[in-house]
C-alpha positions as CSV (number, residue, x, y, z in Angstrom):
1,X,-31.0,-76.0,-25.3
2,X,-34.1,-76.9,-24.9
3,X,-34.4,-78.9,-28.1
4,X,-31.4,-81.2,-26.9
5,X,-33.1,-81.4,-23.2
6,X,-35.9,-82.6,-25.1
7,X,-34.1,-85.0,-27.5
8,X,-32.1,-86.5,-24.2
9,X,-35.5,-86.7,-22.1
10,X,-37.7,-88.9,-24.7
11,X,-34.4,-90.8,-25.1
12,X,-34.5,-91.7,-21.5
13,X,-38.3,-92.2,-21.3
14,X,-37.7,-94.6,-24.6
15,X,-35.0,-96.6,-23.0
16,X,-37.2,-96.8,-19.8
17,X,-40.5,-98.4,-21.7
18,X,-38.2,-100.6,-23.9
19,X,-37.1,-101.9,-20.5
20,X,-40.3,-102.0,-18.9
21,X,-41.3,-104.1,-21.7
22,X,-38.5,-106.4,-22.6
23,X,-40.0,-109.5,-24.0
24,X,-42.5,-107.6,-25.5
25,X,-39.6,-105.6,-27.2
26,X,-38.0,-108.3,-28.1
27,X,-40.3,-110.2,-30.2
28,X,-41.1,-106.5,-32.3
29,X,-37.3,-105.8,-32.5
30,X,-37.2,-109.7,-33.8
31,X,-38.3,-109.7,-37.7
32,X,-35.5,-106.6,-37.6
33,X,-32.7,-109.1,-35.9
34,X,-33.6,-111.3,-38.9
35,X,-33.4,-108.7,-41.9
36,X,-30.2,-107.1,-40.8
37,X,-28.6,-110.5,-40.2
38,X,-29.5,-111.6,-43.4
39,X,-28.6,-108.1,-45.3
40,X,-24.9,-108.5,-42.9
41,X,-24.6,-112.1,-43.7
42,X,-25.2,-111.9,-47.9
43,X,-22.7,-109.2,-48.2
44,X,-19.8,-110.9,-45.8
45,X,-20.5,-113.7,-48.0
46,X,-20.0,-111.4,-51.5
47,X,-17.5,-109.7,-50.1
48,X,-15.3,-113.0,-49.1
49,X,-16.3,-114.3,-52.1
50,X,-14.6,-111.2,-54.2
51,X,-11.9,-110.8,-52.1
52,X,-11.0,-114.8,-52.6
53,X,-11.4,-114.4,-56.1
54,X,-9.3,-111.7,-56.5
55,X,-6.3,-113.9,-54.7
56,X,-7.3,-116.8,-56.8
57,X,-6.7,-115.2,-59.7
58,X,-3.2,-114.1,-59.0
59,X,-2.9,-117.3,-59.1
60,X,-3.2,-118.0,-61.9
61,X,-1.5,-115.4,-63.3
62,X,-2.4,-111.7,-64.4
63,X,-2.4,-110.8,-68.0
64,X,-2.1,-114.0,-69.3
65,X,-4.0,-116.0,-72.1
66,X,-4.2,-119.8,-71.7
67,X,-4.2,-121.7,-75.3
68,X,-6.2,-125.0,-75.1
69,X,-8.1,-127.5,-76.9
70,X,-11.4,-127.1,-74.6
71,X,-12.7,-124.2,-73.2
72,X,-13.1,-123.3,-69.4
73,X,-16.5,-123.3,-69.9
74,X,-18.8,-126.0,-68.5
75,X,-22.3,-126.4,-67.9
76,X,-25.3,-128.1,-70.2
77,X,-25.0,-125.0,-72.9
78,X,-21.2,-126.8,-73.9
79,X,-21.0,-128.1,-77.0
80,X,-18.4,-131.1,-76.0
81,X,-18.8,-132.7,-79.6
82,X,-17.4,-129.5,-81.2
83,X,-13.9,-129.5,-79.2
84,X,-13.8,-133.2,-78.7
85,X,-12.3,-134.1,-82.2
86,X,-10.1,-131.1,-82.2
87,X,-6.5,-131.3,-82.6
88,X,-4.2,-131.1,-79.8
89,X,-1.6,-128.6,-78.8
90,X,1.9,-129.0,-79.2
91,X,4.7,-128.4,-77.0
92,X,6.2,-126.9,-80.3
93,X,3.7,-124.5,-80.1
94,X,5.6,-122.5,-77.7
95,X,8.6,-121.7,-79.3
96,X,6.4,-120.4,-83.0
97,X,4.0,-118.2,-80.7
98,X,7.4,-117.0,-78.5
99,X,9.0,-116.0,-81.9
100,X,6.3,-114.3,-83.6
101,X,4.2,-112.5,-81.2
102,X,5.4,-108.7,-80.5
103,X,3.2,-108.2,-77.6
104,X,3.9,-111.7,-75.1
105,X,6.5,-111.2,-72.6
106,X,6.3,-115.1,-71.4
107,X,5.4,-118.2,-73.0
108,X,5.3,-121.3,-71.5
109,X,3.8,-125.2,-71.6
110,X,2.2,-127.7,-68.6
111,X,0.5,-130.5,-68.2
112,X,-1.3,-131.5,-65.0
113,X,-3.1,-134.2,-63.5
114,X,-3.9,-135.0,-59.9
115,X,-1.5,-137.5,-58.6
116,X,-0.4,-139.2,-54.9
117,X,3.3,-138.5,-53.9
118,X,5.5,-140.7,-51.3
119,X,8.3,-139.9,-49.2
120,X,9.2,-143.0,-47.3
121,X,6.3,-144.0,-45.2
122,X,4.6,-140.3,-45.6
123,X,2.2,-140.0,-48.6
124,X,-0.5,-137.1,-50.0
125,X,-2.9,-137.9,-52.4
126,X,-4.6,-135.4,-54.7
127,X,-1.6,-133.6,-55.2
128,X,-1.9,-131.3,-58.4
129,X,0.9,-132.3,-60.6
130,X,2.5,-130.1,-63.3
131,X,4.4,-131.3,-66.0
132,X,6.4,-127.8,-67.1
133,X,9.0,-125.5,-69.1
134,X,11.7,-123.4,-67.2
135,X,10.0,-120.4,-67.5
136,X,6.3,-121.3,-65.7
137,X,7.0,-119.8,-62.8
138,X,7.2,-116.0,-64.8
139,X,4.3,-116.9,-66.8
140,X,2.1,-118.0,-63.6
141,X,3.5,-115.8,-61.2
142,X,5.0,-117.5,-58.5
143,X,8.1,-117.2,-56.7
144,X,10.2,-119.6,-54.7
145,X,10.9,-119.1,-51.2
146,X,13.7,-121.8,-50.9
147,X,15.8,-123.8,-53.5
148,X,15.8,-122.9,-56.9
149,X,13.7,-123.8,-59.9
150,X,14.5,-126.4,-63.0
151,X,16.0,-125.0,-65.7
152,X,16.1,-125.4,-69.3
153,X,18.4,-127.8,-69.2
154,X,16.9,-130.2,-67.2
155,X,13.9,-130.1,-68.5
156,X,15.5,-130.9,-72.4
157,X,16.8,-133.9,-70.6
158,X,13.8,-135.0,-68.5
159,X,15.7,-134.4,-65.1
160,X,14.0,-136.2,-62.3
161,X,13.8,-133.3,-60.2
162,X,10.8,-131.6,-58.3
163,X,9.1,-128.1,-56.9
164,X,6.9,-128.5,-54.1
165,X,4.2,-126.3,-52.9
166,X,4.0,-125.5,-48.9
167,X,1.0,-128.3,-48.1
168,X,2.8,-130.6,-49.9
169,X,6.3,-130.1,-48.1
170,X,3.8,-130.1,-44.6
171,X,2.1,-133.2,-45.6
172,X,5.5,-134.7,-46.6
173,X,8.6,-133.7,-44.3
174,X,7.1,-132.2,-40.9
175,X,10.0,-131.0,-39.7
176,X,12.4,-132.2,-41.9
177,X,13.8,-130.4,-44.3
178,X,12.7,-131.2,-48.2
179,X,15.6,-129.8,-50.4
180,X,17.7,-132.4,-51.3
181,X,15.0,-135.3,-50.5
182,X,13.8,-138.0,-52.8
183,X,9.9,-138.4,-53.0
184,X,8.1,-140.9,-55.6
185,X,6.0,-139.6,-58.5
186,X,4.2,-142.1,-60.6
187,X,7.0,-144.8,-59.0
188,X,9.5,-142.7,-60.5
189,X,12.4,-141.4,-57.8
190,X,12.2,-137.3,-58.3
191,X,14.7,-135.0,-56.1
192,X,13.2,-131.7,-54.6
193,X,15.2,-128.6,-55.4
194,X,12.6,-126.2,-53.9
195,X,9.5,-124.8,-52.2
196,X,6.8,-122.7,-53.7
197,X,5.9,-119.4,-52.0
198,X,2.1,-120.2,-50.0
199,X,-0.6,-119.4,-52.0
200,X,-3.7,-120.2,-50.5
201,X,-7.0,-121.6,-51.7
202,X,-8.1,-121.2,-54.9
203,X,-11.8,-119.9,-54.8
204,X,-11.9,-121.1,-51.4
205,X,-11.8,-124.9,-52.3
206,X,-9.1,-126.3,-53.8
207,X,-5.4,-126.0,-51.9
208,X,-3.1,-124.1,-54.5
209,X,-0.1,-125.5,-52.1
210,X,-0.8,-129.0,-52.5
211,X,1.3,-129.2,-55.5
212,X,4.7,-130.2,-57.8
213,X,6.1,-129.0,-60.8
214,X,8.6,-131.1,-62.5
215,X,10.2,-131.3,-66.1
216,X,7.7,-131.1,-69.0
217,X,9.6,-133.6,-70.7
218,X,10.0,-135.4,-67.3
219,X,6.5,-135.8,-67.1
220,X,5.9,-136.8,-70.7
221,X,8.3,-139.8,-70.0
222,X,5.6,-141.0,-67.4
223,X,2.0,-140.0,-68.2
224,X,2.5,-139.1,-71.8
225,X,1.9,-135.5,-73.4
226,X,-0.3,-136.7,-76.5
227,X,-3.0,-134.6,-74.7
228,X,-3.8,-132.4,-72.4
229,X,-1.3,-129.3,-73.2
230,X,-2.0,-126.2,-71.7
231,X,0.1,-122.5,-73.4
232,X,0.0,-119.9,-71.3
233,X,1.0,-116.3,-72.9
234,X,1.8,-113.7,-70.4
235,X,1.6,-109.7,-71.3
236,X,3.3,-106.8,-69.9
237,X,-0.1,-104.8,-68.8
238,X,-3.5,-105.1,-69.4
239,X,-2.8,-102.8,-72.6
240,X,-0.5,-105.1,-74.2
241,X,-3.1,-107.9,-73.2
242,X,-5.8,-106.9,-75.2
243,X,-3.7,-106.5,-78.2
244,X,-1.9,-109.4,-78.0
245,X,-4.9,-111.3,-77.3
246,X,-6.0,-111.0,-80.5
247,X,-2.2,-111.5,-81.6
248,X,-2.3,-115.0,-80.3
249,X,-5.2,-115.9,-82.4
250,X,-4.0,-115.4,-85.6
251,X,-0.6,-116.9,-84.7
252,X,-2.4,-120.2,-83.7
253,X,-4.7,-119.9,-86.9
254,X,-1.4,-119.5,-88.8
255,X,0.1,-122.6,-87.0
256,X,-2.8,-124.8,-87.8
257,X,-3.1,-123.3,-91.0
258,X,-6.8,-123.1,-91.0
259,X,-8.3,-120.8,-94.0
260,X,-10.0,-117.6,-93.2
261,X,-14.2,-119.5,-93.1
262,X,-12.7,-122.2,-90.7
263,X,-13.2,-121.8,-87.3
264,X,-10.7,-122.0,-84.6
265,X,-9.9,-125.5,-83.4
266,X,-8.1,-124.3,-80.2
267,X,-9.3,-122.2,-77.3
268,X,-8.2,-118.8,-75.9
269,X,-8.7,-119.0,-72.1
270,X,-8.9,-116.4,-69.3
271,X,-9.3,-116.0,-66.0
272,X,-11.2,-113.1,-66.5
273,X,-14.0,-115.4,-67.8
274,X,-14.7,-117.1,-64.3
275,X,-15.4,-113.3,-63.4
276,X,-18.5,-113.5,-65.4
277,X,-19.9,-116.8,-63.9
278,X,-19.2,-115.1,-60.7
279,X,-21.2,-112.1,-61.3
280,X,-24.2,-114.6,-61.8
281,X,-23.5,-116.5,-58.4
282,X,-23.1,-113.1,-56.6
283,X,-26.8,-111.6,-58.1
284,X,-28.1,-115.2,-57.2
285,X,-27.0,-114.7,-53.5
286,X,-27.8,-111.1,-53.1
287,X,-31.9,-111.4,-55.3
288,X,-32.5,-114.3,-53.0
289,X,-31.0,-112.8,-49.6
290,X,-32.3,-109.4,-50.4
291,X,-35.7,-110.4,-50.7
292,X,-36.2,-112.3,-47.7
293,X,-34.6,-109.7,-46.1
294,X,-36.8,-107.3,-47.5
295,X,-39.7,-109.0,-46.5
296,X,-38.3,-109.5,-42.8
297,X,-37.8,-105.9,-42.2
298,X,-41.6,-105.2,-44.0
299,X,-43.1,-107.6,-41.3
300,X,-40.9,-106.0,-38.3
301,X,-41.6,-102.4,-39.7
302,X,-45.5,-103.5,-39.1
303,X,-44.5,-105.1,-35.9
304,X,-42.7,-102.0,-34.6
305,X,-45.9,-100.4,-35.9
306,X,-48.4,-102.0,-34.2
307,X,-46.7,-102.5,-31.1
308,X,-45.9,-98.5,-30.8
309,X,-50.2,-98.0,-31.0
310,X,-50.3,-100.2,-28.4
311,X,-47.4,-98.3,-26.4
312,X,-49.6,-94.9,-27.1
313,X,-52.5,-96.1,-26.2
314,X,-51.3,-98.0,-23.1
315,X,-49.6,-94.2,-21.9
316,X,-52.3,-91.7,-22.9
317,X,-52.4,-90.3,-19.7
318,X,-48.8,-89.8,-19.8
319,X,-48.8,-87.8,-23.0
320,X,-51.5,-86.2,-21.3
321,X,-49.6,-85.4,-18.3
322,X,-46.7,-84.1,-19.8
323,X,-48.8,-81.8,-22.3
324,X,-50.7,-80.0,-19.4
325,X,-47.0,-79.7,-17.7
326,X,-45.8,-77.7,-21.3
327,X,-44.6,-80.3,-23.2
328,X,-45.0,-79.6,-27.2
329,X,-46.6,-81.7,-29.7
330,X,-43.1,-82.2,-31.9
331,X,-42.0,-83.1,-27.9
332,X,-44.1,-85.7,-28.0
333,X,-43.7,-87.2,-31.3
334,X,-39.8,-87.3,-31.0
335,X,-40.6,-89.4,-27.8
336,X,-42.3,-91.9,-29.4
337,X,-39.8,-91.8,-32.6
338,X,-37.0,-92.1,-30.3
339,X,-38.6,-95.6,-28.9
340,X,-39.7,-96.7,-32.0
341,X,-35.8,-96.0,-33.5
342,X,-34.5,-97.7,-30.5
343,X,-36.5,-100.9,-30.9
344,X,-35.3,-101.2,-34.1
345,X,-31.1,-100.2,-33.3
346,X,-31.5,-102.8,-31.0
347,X,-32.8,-105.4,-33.3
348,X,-30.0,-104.0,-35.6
349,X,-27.0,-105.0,-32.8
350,X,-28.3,-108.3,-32.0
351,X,-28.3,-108.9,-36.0
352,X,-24.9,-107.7,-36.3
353,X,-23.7,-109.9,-33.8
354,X,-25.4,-112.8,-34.8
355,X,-24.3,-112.3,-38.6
356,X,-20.5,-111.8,-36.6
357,X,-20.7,-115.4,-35.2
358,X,-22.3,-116.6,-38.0
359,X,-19.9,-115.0,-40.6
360,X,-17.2,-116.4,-38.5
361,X,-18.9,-120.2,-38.7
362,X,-19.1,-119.7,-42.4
363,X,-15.6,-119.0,-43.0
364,X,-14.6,-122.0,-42.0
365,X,-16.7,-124.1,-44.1
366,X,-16.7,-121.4,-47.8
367,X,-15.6,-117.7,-47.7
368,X,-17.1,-115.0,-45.7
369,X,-15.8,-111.8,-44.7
370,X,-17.6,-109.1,-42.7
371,X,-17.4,-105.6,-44.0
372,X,-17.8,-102.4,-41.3
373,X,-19.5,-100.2,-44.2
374,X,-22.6,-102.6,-45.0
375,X,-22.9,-102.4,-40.7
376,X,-23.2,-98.8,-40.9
377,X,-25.8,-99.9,-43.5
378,X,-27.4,-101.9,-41.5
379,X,-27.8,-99.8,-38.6
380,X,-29.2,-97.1,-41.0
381,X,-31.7,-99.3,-42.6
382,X,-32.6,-99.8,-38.6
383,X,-33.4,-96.0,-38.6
384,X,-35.0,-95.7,-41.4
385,X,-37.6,-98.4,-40.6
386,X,-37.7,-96.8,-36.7
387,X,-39.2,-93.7,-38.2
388,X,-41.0,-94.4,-41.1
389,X,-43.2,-97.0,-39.3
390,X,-42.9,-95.5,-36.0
391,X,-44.4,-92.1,-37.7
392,X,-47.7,-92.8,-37.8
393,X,-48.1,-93.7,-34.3
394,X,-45.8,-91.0,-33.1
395,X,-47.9,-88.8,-35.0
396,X,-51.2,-89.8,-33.4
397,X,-50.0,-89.3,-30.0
398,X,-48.4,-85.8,-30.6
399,X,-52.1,-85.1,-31.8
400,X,-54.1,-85.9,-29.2
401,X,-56.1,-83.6,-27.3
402,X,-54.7,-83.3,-23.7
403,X,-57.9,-83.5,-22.0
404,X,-59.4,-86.2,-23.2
405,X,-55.7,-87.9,-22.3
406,X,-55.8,-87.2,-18.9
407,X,-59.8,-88.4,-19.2
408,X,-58.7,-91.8,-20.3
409,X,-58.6,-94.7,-18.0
């Protein structure tokens, strides 16, 4: 009993000197608002930045392989002379690798290219267009919400009709409704026969709904398909993926007919690979936020330091007080660990909330998203830093000699 007494009295007497003090409590407690907003505000921004990624990547479909002429990757280290003279794919393509892979449940051929689309007076301009085969919509993963999609059929015959993703249809039709309209592509006249399911942002940039799909053939008829061909190869599971992966290769290989030294002149693409680049823009943010975070918390651990040998010496005669009225040394020192802790807790809920506002700005400009265990974090790290570098002083005070104490003036 008397332990808790003890535990709730130095609370009290804590709360009471922090209040006595505020400013002064303030500007210890503020190096600590910094850290922990910092440590909040690099892991809401991680954290939005996986989550986004993860919806991103549905889609563009799971388990699938994309077969190009250039690779994804980009950057000075890309060797642009090397794929520039390569050959490039074929819409024929589609049917060999269809036929003679085992593991690919899906293959299917797009082009795209940004593009402005009208509807009467209404128009939308960067509008990703994709020139594509019947069966896209399996291979990428999307589902339609209302009308249907293009079938085989129509796109053997170039049929001048269209899919629309939701921005699009906003951008477009307001409140009308879009099945059945006419909108211009490329000044050609192209029907829509339906509407995308909403998708989102890809990588929290680019609008994933401010799109079309029409006829692969359709789309040759207008901007040409001597270039620019993209094969995507969609798998079962990841299992089948790995496998078939390597599957792919040699059908392409056996395609192009390249001997067993020449190297591939085509490119096998995945998602997975912008997981990697990622990975490098995550340790970026977190080396960078976490040291000057570190450093923040190092300089208000020494504030909370300094400022608690000032609060001991400042109430000698109270510690001298209380230990001529029975109060123990370990009393004493939870006292002044208790103040020190609570300096630093406070600092910690100010930097929450700050990082909560700031999180909130954030996502409206990139991708943040605040997560509740790296706040338990935080508000650990607070405690940690309250009694490590409120030890010392804590210590000195449940050590001093209660005579001299009640001596001091």
């Amino acid at each position: 009993m008397r332990i808790l007494n003890s535990f709730s009295e130095g609370f009290k007497i804590s709360l009471r000197a922090i209040r006595t003090n505020k400013v002064r409590s303030f500007l210890t407690a503020l190096c600590i608002i910094i850290g922990i907003t910092m440590v909040t505000i690099v892991d809401a921004i991680t954290t939005g930045i996986d989550t986004t990624f993860e919806n991103s990547m549905a889609i563009m479909g799971t388990n699938v392989v994309y077969v190009e002429k250039w690779p994804w990757q980009e950057g000075p280290n890309l060797e642009w002379w090397k794929y520039k003279n390569r050959r490039e794919m074929e819409l024929d393509y589609v049917e060999q690798i269809d036929e003679f892979s085992s593991y690919a449940s899906n293959v299917s051929a797009s082009a795209n290219r940004s593009v402005s689309v009208k509807y009467q007076d209404q128009a939308a301009s960067g509008v990703g267009l994709n020139g594509a085969t019947a069966n896209y919509l399996e291979t990428q993963g999307l589902n339609i919400v209302s009308g249907r999609m293009f079938v085989e059929q129509e796109v053997r015959s170039g049929a001048k009709v269209v899919v629309i993703g939701t921005s699009l249809m906003e951008a477009l039709f307001e409140d009308e409704t879009p099945l059945g309209k006419v909108v211009r592509i490329g000044g050609q006249k192209f029907r829509v026969i339906g509407i995308l399911e909403k998708q989102g942002n890809f990588l929290g940039m680019g609008d994933a709904d401010n799109r079309a799909i029409i006829p692969i053939n359709a789309y040759g008829q207008i901007y040409g398909l001597r270039s620019g061909i993209q094969i995507g190869v969609k798998f079962p599971d990841k299992e089948s993926l790995a496998e078939g992966e390597y599957e792919v290769e040699g059908i392409m290989r056996r395609i192009r007919q390249l001997d067993a030294a020449e190297e591939n002149d085509f490119t096998l693409n995945k998602p997975e690979a912008f997981k990697e680049q990622l990975e490098g823009v995550k340790a970026g943010i977190y080396s960078i936020g976490f040291i000057l975070s570190g450093l923040s918390l190092l300089v208000g651990g020494i504030g909370v330091m300094n400022i608690m040998f000032v609060s001991v010496r400042e109430r000698t005669k109270e510690i001298g007080i209380r230990k001529a009225v029975g109060a123990k040394s370990w009393e004493i020192l939870t006292q002044f660990l208790l103040e020190a802790i609570a300096i630093c807790l406070a600092g910690g809920i100010v930097g929450v909330s700050l990082a909560g506002l700031i999180t909130i700005a954030i996502n409206q400009v990139f991708v943040a998203e605040m997560n509740v265990g790296v706040v338990i974090v935080g508000f650990t790290i607070c405690t940690i830093v309250g009694l490590v570098f409120g030890f010392i002083p804590a210590f000195k005070a449940a050590k001093s000699d209660p005579i001299e104490s009640l001596r001091f003036e």
